[in-house]
C-alpha positions as CSV (number, residue, x, y, z in Angstrom):
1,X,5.7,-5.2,-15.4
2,X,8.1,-3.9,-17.9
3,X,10.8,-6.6,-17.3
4,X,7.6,-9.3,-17.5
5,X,6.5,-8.4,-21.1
6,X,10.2,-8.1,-21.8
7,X,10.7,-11.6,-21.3
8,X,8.1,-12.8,-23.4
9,X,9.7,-10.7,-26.3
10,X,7.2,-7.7,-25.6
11,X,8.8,-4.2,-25.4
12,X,7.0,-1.1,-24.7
13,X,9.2,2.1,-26.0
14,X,10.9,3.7,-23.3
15,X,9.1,7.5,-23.9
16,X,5.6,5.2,-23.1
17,X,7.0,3.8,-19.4
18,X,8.2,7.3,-17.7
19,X,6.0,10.2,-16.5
20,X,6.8,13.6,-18.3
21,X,9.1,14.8,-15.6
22,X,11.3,11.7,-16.1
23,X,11.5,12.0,-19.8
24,X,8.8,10.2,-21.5
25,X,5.3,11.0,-22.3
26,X,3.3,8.4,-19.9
27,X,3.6,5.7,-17.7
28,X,1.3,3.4,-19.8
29,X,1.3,0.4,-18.4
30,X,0.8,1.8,-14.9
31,X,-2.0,3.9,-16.5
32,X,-3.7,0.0,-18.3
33,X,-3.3,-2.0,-14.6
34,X,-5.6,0.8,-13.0
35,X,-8.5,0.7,-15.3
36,X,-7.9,-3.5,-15.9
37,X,-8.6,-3.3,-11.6
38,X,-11.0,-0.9,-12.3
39,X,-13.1,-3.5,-14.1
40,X,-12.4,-6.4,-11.9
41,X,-13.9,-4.1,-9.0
42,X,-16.8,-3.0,-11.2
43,X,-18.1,-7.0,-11.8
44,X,-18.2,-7.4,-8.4
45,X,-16.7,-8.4,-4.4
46,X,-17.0,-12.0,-5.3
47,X,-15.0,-11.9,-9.1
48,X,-12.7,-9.6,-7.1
49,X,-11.7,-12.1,-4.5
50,X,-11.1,-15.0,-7.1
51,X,-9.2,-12.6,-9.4
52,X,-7.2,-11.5,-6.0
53,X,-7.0,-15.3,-4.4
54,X,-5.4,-16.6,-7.5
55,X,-2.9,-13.7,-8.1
56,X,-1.8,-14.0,-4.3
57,X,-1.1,-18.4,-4.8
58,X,1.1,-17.2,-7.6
59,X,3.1,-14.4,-5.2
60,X,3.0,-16.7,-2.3
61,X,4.2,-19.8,-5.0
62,X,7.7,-17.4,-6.2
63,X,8.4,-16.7,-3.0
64,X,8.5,-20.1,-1.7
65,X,10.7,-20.9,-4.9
66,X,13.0,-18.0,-4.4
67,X,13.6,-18.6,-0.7
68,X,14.1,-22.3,-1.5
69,X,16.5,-21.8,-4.2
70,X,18.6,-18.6,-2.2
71,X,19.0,-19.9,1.3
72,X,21.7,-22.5,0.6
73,X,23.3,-19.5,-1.1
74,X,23.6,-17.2,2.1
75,X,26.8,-15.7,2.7
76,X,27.0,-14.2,6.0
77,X,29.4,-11.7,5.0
78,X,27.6,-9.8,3.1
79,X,25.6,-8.4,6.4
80,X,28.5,-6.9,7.7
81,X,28.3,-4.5,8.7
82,X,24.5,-5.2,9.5
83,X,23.4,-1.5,9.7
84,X,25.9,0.6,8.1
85,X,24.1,3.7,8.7
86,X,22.8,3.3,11.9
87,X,19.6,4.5,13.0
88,X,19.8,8.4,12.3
89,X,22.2,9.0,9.7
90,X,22.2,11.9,7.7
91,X,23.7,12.5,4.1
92,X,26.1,16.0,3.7
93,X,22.9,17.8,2.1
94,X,21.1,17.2,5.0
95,X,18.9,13.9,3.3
96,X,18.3,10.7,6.1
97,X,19.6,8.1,5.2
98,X,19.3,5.6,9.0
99,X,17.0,3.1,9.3
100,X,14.3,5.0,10.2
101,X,14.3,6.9,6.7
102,X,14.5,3.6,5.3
103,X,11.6,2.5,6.9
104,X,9.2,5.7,5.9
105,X,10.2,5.1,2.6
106,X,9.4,1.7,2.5
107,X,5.9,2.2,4.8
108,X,4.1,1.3,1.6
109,X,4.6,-2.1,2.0
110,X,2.7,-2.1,4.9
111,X,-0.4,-0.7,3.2
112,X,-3.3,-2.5,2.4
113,X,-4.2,-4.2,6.1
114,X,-6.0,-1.6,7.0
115,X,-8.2,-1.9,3.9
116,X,-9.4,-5.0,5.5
117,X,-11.6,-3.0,8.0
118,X,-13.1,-1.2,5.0
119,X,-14.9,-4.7,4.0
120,X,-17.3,-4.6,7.3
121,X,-20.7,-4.5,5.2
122,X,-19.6,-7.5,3.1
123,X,-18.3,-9.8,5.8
124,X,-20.5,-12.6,7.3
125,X,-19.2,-12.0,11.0
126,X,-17.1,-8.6,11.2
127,X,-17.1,-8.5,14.8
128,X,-15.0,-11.8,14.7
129,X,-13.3,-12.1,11.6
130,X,-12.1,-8.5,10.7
131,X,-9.8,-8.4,13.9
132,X,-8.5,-11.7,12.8
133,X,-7.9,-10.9,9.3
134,X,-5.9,-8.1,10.3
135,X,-3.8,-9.2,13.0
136,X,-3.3,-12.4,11.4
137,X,-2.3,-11.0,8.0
138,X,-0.1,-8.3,9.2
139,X,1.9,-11.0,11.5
140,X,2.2,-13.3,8.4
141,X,3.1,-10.7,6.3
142,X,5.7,-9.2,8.7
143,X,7.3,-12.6,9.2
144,X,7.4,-12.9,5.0
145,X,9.2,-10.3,4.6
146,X,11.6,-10.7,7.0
147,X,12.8,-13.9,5.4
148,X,12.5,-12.4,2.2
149,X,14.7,-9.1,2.6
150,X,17.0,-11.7,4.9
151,X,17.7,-14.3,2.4
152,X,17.9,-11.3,-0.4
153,X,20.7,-9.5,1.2
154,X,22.4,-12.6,2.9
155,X,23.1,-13.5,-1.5
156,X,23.9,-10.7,-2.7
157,X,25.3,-7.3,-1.0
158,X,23.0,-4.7,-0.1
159,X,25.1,-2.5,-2.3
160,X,24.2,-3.6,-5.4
161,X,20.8,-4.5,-5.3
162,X,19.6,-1.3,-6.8
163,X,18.1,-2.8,-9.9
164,X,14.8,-2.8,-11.5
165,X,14.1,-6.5,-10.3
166,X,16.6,-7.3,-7.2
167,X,15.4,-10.7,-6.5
168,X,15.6,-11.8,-10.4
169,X,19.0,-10.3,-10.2
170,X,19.8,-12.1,-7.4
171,X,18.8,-15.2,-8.6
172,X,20.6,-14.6,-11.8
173,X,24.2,-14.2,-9.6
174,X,23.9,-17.5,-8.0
175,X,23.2,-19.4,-11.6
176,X,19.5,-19.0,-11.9
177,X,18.8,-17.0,-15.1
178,X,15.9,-19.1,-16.0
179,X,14.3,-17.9,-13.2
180,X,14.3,-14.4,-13.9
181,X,10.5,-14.7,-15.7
182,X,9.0,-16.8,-13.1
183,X,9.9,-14.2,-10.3
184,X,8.9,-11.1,-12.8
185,X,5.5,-12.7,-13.0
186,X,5.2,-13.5,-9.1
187,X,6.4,-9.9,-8.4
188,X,3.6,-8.5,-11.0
189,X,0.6,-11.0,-9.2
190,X,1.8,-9.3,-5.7
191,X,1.5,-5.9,-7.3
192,X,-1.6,-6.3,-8.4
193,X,-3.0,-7.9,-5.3
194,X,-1.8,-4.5,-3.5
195,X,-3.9,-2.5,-6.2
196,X,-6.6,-4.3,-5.7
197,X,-7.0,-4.0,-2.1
198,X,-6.1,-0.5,-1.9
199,X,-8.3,0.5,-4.8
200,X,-11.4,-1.8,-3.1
201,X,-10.5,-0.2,0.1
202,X,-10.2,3.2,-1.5
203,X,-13.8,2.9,-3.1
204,X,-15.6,1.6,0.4
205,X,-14.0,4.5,2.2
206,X,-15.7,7.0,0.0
207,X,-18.4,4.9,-0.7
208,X,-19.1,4.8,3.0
209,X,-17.9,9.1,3.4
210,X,-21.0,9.7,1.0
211,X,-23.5,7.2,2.5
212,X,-22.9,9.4,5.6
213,X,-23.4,12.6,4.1
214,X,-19.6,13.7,4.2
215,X,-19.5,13.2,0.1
216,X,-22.3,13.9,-2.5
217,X,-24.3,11.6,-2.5
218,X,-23.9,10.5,-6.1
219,X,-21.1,8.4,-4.9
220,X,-23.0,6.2,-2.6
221,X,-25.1,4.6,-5.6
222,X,-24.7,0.9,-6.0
223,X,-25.7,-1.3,-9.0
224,X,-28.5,-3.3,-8.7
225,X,-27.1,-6.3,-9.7
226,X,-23.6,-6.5,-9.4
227,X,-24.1,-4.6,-5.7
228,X,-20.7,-2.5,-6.1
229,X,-20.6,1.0,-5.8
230,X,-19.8,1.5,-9.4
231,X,-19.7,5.8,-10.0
232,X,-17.3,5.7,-7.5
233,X,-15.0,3.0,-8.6
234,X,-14.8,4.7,-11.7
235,X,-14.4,8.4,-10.4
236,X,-11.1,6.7,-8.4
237,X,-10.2,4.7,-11.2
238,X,-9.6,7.8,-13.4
239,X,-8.4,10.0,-11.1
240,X,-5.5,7.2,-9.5
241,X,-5.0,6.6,-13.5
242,X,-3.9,9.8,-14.2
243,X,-1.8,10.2,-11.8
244,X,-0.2,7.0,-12.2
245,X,0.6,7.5,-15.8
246,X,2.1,11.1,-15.2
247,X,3.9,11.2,-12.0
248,X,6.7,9.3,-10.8
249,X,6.4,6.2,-8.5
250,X,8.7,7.9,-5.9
251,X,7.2,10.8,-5.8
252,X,3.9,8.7,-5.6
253,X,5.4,6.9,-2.8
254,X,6.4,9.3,-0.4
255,X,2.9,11.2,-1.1
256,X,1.3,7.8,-0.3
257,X,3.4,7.2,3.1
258,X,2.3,10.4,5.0
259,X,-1.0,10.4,4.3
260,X,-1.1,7.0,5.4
261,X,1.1,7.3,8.2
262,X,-0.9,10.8,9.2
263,X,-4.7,8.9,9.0
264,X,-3.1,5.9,11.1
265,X,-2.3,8.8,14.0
266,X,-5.5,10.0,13.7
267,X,-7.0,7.1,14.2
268,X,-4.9,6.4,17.4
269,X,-6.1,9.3,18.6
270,X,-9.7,8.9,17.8
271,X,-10.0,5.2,19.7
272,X,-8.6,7.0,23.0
273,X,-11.0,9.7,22.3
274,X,-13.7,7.3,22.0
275,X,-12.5,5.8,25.0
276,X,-12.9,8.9,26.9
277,X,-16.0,10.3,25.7
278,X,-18.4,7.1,24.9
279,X,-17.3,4.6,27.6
280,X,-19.8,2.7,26.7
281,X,-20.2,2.3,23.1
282,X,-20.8,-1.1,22.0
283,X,-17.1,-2.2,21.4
284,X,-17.9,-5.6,19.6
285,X,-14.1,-6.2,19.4
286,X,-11.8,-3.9,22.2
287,X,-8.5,-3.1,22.0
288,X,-6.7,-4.9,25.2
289,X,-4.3,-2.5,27.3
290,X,-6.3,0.6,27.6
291,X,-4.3,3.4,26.1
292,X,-0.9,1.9,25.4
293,X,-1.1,0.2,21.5
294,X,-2.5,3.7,20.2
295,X,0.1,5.4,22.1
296,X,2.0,3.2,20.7
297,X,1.2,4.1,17.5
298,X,0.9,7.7,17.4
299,X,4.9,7.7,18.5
300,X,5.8,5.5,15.9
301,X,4.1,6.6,12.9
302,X,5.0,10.4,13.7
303,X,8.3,9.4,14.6
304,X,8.6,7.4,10.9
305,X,6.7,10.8,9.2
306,X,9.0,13.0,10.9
307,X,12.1,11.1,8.6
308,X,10.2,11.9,5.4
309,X,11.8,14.2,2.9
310,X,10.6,18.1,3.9
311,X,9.3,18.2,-0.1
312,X,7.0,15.2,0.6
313,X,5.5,17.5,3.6
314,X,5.2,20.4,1.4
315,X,2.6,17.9,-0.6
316,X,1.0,16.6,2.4
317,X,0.0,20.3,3.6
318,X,-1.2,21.5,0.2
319,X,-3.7,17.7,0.4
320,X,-4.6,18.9,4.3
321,X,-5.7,22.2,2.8
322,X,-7.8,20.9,0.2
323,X,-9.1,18.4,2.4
324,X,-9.7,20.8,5.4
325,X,-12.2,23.0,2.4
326,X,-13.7,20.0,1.6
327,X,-15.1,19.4,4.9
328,X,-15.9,22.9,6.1
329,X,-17.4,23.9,2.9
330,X,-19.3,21.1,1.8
331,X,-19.0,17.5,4.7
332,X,-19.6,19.7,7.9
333,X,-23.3,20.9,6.4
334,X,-24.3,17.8,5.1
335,X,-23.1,14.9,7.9
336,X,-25.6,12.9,8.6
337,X,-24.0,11.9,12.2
338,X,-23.5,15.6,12.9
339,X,-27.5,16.3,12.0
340,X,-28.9,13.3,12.5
């Protein structure tokens, strides 16, 4: 976002783009793109989806410029050695640095499909189109960015791609200055599309936690005429705001991952649970293979959480506490599914 203004000849004081512990005062501009979402959300699902359409023609547009412009630029030397650290490596202090602690780090990307299960009360047919919209989205998505990171690293060495904007740069090495805006803005439209699903998805999950008792039920309110749970799009809006503006995106990151990766075993867990203990629950959509994909799943998402940094664990066990009070102090008396 920084290097997008700065093209245009707008630029934001260093001391108002870094959190406290990096030096500055406050991340503004991450702080402004929350509560500019935060109002998108608020006018409702269908201004939401035309905001969210239109910034993803514009990601999908770059790409499709950058991959046509880079791949007559590929030099197949610069993936050798194609995995230099193998899959386990481990730096002198003791840090990961294999494939495997790439790919916890990077889990983020990933987020967001699961948001799309979130969207159940507003779709027309869920039983049909919510197991399409994911499997369909993550596949395309997958395949995306495997051309992407591909045709990225195939230009320019992996070594020296540690820059603010990598694919600008890239560009920029092979001749293509010019382009350096145009891929600023398509890398700011496919930021925002991610904060947009993950904040909607956010705001239905609690939305849906209160509506069953689990949350006060303040948050399951929804305005009469723009049908959006509005008191709780705002209470996330100013609490992801905050901590956007004042704590580093790595940090942020790494936070993010585990508790993602940690809810994705629990689910796993839960559908072979479910399995066992309501055979026959209406299963409008069922998973194909009995136990294997969730097994599956469990193995690799531990597996990826077990590469995290020990720091980022210390985090995620102080979140399980304050999660684990939550629900016997207040969500255990007041579910609605456990007194029905």
């Amino acid at each position: 976002f920084i290097n997008t203004l700065a093209n245009f000849g707008i630029h934001i004081p260093e001391a108002w783009t870094k959190a406290p512990s990096q030096g500055g005062i406050i991340n503004l501009p991450a702080f402004g793109i929350i509560w500019v979402l935060v109002l998108v959300l608020i006018s409702g699902v269908k201004q939401s989806s035309t905001v969210n359409n239109i910034m993803v023609a514009i990601k999908l547009s770059t790409i499709a410029i950058f991959l046509a412009i880079a791949v007559g630029h590929i030099n197949t030397d610069n993936w050798q050695p194609f995995s230099p650290f193998g899959w386990f490596a481990t730096q002198p202090d003791g840090n990961n640095i294999g494939i495997l602690a790439g790919a916890s780090l990077v889990f983020f990307a990933y987020f967001g499909f699961d948001a799309v299960s979130t969207a159940a009360d507003e779709a027309r047919n869920p039983q049909r189109d919510l197991p399409i919209g994911l499997i369909a989205s993550v596949t395309f998505c997958t395949i995306v960015y495997i051309l992407v990171s591909g045709t990225l690293t195939g230009v320019v060495h992996y070594s020296d791609l540690n820059v603010s904007s990598p694919v600008a740069y890239a560009l920029s090495k092979i001749g293509y200055s010019w382009s350096s805006t145009l891929v600023a803005t398509g890398v700011l439209a496919g930021l925002i599309t991610v904060l947009l699903v993950l904040l909607y998805g956010l705001t239905r999950i609690l939305y849906a936690m209160s509506r069953d008792g689990l949350l006060p039920a303040a948050f399951s309110k929804v305005d009469p005429e723009r049908q959006s749970p509005n008191r709780v799009i705002l209470f996330c809006g100013s609490m992801i705001s905050i901590v956007a503006g004042f704590f580093p995106l790595g940090t942020l990151a790494e936070t993010v991952n585990i508790g993602t990766l940690a809810s994705f075993v629990m689910v796993c867990i839960g559908v072979i649970v479910l399995r066992k203990r309501q055979p026959d629950l209406p299963r409008p959509f069922k998973n194909p293979w009995g136990p294997t994909i969730p097994l599956l799943g469990i193995v690799s998402c531990s597996t990826l959480m077990a590469f995290l940094p020990g720091e980022t664990w210390h985090r995620f066990l102080i979140w399980v506490g304050i999660g684990m009070v939550t629900y016997f102090a207040y969500s255990m008396h007041h579910s609605k599914l456990r007194h029905p």
